[in-house]
VOBA-1610 file (N, C-alpha, C; in pm, whole numbers, padded with zeros to 5 digits, always signed):
BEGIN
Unk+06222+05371-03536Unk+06117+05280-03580Unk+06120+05153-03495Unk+05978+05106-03466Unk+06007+04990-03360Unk+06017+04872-03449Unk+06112+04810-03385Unk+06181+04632-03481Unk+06025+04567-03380Unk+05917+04512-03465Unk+05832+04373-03380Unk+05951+04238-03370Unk+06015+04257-03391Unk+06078+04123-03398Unk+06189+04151-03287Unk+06236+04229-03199Unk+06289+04226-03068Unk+06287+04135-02983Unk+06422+04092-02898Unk+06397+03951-02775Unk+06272+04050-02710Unk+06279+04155-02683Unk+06119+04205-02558Unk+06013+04183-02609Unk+06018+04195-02725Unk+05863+04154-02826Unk+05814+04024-02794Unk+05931+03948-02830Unk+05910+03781-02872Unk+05866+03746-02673Unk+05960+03800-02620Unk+05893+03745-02441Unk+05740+03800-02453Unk+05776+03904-02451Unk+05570+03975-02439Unk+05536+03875-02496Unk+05492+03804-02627Unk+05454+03724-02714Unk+05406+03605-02689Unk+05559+03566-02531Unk+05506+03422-02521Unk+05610+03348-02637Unk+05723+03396-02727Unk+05798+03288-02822Unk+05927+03284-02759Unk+05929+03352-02641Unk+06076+03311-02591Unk+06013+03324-02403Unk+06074+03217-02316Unk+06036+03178-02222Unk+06119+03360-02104Unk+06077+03370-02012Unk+06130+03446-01906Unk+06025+03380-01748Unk+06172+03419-01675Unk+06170+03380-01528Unk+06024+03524-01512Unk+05916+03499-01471Unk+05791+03644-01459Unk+05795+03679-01281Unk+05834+03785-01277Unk+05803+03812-01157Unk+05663+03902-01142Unk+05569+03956-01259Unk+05510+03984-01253Unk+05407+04045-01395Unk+05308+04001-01405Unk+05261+04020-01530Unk+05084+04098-01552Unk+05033+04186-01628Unk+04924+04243-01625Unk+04894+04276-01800Unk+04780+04307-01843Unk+04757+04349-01961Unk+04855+04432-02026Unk+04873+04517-01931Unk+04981+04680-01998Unk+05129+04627-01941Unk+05161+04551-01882Unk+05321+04537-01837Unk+05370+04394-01793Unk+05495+04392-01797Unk+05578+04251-01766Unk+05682+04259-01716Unk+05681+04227-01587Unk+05855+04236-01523Unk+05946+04094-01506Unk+06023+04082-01557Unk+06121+03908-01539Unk+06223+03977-01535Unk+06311+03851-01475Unk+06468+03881-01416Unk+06535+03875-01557Unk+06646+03921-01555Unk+06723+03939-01638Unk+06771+03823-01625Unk+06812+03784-01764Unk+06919+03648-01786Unk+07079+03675-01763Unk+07115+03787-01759Unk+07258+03837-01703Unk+07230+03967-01583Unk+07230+03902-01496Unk+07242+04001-01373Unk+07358+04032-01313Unk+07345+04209-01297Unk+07448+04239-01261Unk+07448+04317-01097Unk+07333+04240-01063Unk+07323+04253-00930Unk+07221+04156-00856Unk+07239+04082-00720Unk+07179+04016-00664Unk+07022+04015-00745Unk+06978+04121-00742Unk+06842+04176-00807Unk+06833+04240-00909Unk+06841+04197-01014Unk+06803+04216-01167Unk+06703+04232-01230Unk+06614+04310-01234Unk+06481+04256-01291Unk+06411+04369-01391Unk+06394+04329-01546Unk+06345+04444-01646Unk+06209+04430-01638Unk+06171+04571-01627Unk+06013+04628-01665Unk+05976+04642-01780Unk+05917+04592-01822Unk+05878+04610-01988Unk+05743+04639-02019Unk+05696+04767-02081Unk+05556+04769-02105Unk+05535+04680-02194Unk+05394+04653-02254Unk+05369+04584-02377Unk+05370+04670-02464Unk+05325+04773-02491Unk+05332+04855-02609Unk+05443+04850-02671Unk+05432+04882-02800Unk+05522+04868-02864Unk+05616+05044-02889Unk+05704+05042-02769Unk+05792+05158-02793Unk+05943+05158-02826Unk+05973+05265-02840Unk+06123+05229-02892Unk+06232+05293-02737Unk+06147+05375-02698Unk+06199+05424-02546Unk+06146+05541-02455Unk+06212+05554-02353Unk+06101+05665-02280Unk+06022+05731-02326Unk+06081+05813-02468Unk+06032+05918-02514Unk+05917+05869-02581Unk+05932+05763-02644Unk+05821+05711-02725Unk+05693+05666-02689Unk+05747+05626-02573Unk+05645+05498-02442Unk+05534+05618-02399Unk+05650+05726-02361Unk+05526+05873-02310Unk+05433+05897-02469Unk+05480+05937-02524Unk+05380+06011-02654Unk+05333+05923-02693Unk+05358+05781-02657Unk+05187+05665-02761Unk+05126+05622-02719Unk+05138+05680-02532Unk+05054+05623-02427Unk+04996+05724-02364Unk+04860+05712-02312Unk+04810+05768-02245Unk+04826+05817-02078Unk+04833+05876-02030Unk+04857+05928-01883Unk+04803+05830-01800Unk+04740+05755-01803Unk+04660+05627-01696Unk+04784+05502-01720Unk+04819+05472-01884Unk+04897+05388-01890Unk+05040+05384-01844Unk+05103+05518-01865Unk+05219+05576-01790Unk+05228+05580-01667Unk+05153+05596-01580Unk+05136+05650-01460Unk+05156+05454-01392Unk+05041+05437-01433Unk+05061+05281-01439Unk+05178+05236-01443Unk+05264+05206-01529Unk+05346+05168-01503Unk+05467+05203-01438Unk+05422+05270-01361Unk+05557+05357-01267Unk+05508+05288-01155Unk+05405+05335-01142Unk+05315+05262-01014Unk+05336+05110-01007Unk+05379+05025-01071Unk+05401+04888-01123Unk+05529+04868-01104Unk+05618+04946-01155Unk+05755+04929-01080Unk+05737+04958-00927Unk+05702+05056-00879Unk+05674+05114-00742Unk+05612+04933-00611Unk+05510+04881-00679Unk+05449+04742-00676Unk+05582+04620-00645Unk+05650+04614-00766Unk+05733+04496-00751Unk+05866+04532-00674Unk+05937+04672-00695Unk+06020+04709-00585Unk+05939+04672-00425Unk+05873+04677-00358Unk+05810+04653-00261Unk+05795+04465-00246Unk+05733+04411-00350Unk+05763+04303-00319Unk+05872+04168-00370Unk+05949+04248-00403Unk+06080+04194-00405Unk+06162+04230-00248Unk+06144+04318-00195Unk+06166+04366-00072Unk+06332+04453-00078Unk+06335+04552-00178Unk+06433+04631-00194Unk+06454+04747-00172Unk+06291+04800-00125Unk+06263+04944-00108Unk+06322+04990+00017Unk+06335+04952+00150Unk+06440+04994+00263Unk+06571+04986+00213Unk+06648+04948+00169Unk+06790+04902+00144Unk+06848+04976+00062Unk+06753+04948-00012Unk+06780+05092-00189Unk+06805+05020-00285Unk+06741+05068-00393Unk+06764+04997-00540Unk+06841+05105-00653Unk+06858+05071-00774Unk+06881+05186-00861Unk+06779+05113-01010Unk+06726+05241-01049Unk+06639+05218-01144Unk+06738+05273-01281Unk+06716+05207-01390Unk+06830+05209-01505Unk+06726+05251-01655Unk+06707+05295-01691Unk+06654+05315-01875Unk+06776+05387-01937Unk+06788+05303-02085Unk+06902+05303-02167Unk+06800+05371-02281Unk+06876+05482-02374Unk+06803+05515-02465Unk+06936+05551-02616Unk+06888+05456-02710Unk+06946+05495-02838Unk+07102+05451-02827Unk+07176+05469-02936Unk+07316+05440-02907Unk+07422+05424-02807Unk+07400+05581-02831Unk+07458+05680-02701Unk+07463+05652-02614Unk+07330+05605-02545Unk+07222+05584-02433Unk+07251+05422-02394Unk+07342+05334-02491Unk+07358+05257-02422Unk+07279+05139-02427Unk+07161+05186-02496Unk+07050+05105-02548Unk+07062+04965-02658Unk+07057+04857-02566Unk+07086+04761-02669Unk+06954+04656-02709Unk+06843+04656-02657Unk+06705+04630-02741Unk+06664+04740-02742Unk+06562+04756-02897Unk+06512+04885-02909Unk+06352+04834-02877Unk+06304+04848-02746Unk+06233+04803-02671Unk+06224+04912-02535Unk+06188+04999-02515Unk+06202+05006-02356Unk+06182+04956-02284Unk+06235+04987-02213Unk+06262+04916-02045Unk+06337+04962-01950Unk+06307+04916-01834Unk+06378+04975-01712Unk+06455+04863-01647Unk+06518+04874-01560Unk+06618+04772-01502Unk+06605+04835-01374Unk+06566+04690-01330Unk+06581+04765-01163Unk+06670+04663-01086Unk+06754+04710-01011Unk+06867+04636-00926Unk+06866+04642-00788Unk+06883+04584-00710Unk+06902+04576-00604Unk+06953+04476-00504Unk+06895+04428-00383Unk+06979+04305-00299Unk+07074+04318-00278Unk+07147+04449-00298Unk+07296+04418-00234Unk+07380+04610-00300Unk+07470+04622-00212Unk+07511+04750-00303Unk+07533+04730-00388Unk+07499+04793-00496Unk+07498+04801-00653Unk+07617+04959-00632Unk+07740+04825-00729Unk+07824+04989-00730Unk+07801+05148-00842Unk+07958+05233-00845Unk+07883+05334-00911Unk+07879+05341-01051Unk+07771+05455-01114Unk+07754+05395-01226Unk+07812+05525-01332
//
């Protein structure tokens, strides 16, 4: 069940401030406040999902697609795409998942060790 009251909610929202590296109707990318690499930066749709699985089945194929294409966008102009990045989604306990929010984490600027 999605918590509205999530730190990813409250940024989408506008009630809690983030560094924006990039923003559109359907998505929001800002740096992480704990980076664990030169290049830190979470993708967050706006919809309200709880994670991959969810983000696919309450969204439509234009909106999905979109936002891959949107990560694809800010990897490029962050300038990480020659060098190499690693793309991260945490799902559920298990999964490592600590807002129940999806999102992606993308890292880069520097070798990012193994994971």
């Amino acid at each position: 069940m999605y918590d509205e009251n999530n730190i990813f909610a409250k940024i989408i929202r506008g009630e809690i401030p983030c560094d924006k590296i990039y923003e559109d109707e359907n998505t929001l990318f800002f740096k992480d406040i704990n980076p664990t690499a030169k290049i830190h930066i979470l993708a967050v749709p706006k919809s309200p999902c709880v994670d991959i699985s969810d983000f696919v089945l309450k969204n439509d194929n234009e909106i999905v697609s979109d936002f891959f294409r949107k990560i694809e966008m800010v990897i490029n102009k962050m300038g990480i795409k020659n060098n190499g990045y690693r793309i991260i989604s945490n799902s559920g306990i298990d999964g490592g998942q600590e807002v129940p929010h999806f999102h992606i984490h993308i890292l880069g600027g520097e070798k990012v060790g193994p994971q």
